[in-house]
Wavefront OBJ file of the C-alpha trace (Angstrom):
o trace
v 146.252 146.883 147.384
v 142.818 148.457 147.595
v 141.601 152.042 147.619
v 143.250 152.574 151.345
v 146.344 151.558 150.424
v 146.747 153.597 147.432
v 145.182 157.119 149.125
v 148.152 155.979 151.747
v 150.713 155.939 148.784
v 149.149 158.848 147.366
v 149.809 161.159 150.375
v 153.300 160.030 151.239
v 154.105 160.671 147.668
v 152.276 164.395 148.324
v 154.160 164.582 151.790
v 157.603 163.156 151.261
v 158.641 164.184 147.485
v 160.841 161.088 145.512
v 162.747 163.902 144.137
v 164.988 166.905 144.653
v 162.686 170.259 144.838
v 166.415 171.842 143.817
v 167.279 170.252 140.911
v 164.255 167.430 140.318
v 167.022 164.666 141.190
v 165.913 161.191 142.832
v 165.355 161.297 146.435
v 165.032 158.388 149.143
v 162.090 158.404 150.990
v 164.298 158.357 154.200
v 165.277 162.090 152.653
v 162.074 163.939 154.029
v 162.332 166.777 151.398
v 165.789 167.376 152.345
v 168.176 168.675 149.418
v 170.017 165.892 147.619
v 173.268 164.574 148.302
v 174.476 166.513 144.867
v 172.910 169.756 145.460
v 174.230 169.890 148.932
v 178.202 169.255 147.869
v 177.341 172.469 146.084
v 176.430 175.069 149.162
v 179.182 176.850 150.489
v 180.375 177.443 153.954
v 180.701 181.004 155.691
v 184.445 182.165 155.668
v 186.297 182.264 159.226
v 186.861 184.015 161.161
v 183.196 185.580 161.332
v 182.215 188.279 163.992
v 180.911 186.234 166.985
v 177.782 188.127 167.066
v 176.472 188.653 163.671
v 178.721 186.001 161.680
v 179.948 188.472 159.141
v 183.316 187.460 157.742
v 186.503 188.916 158.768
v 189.922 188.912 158.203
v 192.189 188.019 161.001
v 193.322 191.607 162.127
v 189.833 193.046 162.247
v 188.571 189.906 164.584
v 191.503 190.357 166.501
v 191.290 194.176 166.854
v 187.104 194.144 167.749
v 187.573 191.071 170.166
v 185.992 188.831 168.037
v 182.915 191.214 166.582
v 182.769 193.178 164.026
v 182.326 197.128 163.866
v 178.559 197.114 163.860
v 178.364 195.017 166.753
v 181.369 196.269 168.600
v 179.055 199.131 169.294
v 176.350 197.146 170.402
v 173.313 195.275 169.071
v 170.020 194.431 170.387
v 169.838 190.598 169.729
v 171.847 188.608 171.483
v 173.172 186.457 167.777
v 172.842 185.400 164.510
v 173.794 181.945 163.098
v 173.219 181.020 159.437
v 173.011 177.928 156.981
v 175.489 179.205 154.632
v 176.610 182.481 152.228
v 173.905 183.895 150.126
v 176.143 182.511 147.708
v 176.216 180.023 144.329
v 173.431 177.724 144.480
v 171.907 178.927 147.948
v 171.385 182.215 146.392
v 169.950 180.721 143.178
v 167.647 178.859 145.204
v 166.668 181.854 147.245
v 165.990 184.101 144.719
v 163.452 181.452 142.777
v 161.469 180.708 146.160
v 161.092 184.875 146.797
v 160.583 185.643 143.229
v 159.432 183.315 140.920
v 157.089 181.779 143.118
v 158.536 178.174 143.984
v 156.960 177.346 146.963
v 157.837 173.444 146.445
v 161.891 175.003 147.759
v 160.378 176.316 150.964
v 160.648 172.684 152.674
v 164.265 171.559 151.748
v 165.216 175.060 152.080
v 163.624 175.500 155.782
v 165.407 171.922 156.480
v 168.505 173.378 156.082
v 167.581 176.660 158.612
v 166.797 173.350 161.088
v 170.058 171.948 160.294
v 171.786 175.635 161.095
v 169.761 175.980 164.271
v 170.505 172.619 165.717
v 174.309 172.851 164.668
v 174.676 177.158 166.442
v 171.415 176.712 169.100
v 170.299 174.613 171.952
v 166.901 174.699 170.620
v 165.206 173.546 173.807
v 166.370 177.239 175.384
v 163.554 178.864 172.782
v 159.806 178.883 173.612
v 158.732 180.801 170.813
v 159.910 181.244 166.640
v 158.825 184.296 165.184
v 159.400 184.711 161.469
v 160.013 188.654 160.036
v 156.819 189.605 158.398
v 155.904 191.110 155.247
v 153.982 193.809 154.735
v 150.265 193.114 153.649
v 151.054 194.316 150.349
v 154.008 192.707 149.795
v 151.789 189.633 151.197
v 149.084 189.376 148.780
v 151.835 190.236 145.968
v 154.155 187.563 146.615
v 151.178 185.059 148.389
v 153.098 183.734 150.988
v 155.788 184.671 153.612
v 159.081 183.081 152.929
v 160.230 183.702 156.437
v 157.557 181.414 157.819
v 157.560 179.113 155.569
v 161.123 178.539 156.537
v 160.524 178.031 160.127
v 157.865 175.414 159.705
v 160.293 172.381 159.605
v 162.136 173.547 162.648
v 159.343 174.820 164.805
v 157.445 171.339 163.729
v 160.765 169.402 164.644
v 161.825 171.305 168.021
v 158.369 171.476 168.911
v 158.438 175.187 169.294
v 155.726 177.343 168.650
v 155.541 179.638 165.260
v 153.858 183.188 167.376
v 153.490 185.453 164.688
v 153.804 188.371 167.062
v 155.494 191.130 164.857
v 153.014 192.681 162.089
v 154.912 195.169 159.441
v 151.900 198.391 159.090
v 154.504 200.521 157.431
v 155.617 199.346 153.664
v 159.349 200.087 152.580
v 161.573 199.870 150.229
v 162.872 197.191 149.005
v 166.067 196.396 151.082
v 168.029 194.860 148.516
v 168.337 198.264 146.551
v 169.435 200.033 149.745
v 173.009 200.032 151.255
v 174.336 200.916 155.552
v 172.603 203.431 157.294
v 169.944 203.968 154.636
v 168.889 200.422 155.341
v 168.608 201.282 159.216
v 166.898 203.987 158.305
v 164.780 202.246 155.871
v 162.784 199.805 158.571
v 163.566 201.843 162.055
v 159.664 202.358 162.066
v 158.406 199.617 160.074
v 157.265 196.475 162.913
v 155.066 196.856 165.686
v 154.026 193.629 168.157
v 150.689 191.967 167.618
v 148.932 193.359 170.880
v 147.415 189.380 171.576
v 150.898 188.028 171.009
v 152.298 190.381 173.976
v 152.180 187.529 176.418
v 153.442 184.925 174.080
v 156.690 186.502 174.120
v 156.860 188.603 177.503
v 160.020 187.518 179.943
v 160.729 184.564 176.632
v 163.556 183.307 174.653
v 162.608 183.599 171.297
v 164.184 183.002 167.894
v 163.967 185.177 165.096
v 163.430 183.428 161.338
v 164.329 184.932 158.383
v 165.539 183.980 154.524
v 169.188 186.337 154.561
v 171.212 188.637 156.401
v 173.006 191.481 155.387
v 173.914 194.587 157.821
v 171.248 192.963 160.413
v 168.953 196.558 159.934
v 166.224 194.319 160.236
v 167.042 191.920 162.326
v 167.711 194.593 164.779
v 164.667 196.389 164.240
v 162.636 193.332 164.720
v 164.643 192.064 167.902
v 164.402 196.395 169.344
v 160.774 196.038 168.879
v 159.992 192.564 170.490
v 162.580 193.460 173.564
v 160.282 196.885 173.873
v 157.492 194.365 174.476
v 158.968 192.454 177.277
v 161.063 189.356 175.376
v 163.792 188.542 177.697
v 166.079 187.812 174.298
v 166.081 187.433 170.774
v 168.518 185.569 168.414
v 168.319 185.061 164.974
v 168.115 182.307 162.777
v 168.648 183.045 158.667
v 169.027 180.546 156.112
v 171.849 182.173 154.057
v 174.534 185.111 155.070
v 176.034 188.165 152.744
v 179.109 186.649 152.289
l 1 2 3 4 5 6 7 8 9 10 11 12 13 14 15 16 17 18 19 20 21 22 23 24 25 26 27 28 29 30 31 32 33 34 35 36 37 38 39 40 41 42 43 44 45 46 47 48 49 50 51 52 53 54 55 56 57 58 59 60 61 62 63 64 65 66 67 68 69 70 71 72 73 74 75 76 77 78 79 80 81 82 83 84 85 86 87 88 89 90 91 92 93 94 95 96 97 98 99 100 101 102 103 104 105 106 107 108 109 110 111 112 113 114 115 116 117 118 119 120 121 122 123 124 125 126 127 128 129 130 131 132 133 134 135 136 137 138 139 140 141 142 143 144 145 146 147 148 149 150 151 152 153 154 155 156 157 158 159 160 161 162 163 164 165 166 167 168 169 170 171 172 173 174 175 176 177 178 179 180 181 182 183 184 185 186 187 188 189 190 191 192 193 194 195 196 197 198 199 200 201 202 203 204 205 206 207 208 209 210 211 212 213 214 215 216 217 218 219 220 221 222 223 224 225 226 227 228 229 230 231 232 233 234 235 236 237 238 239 240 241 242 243 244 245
């Protein structure tokens, strides 16, 4: 085979994994990093009806009385929608949880292919010229060592050939959202994102799509989306990987 030949099989075994970052089952090479067949008979779907803005679920009077949205977003919300995977649920929560805290980057690429999958099913994706992932704060940053949000994006920006413009920055630290619950988590990140003064034109009179791991009451996702329409985006949706069920 020679040296070439085996740095070539090196790398493709480095690029495209032969098994399951989920549970370490066999892959196909054809499988790109995707979850396996087995692990994804085990993610669950959201439950309908969901609000047609922020894909909460519903029962059939409250979709019926709020026209199809929810209470939050009967009143109004500054991104146009949000579309997820799945229900931070079961396995996608598991799977979550290990990538944010335990440190398993090797999840962030079958993981991100299923935010693709979510975005081509909800999105024309050729409407977006820009992704922008939620940042963390620098502390958070260098504590965790990556950002989940963009790591996430990667596959789709790669595969819609849509830029990643990291144009939010997070100067304020917060709480931890996930110990917080309604208004406090508005209140929580109101003031917490600012735009990237040299990413103002990357975004200015745009489409852009919003990237993040999960969705709760949307307190960030609106604070994010308030922030990048105050610096001249023409509209924001959001993309998550997994939805509070």
């Amino acid at each position: 085979m020679g040296w070439f030949g085996e740095l070539g099989q090196s790398l493709t075994a480095l690029l495209v994994p032969e098994s399951c970052a989920s549970c370490g089952g066999s892959l196909k090479r054809a499988d790109d990093g995707r979850p396996c067949t087995s692990c994804r008979t085990r993610f669950k779907s959201l439950a309908t009806p969901w609000c047609d803005v922020c894909m909460e679920p519903l029962d059939q009077s409250s979709y019926m009385s709020h026209d199809g949205r929810c209470r939050r977003c009967s009143r109004g919300r500054a991104f146009g929608s949000v579309r997820a995977y799945g229900p931070f649920d079961g396995l996608l929560k598991e799977l979550v949880s290990r990538l944010k805290y335990s440190g398993e980057q090797a999840l962030a690429r079958p993981l991100g292919h299923l935010v693709l999958e979510a975005g081509r099913t909800h999105y024309s994706l050729a409407e977006y010229e820009a992704v922008i992932p939620v940042p963390l704060h620098r502390d958070r940053l260098a504590e965790r060592g990556f950002n989940q949000a963009y790591l996430l994006a990667r596959p789709l920006a790669d595969a819609a050939k849509i830029p990643i413009v990291q144009a939010l920055q997070r100067p304020i630290p917060t709480a931890s959202q996930v110990s917080l619950e309604g208004d406090a988590r508005a209140s929580n990140v109101r003031e917490a994102f600012s735009l990237h003064p040299k990413h103002r034109s990357s975004i200015k009179s745009r489409a852009v799509l919003l990237v993040d791991d999960v969705l709760t009451t949307g307190a960030t996702a609106e604070a994010c989306a308030n922030t990048l329409l105050s610096g001249g985006a023409d509209r924001v949706d959001i993309l998550v990987l997994a939805r509070t069920p």
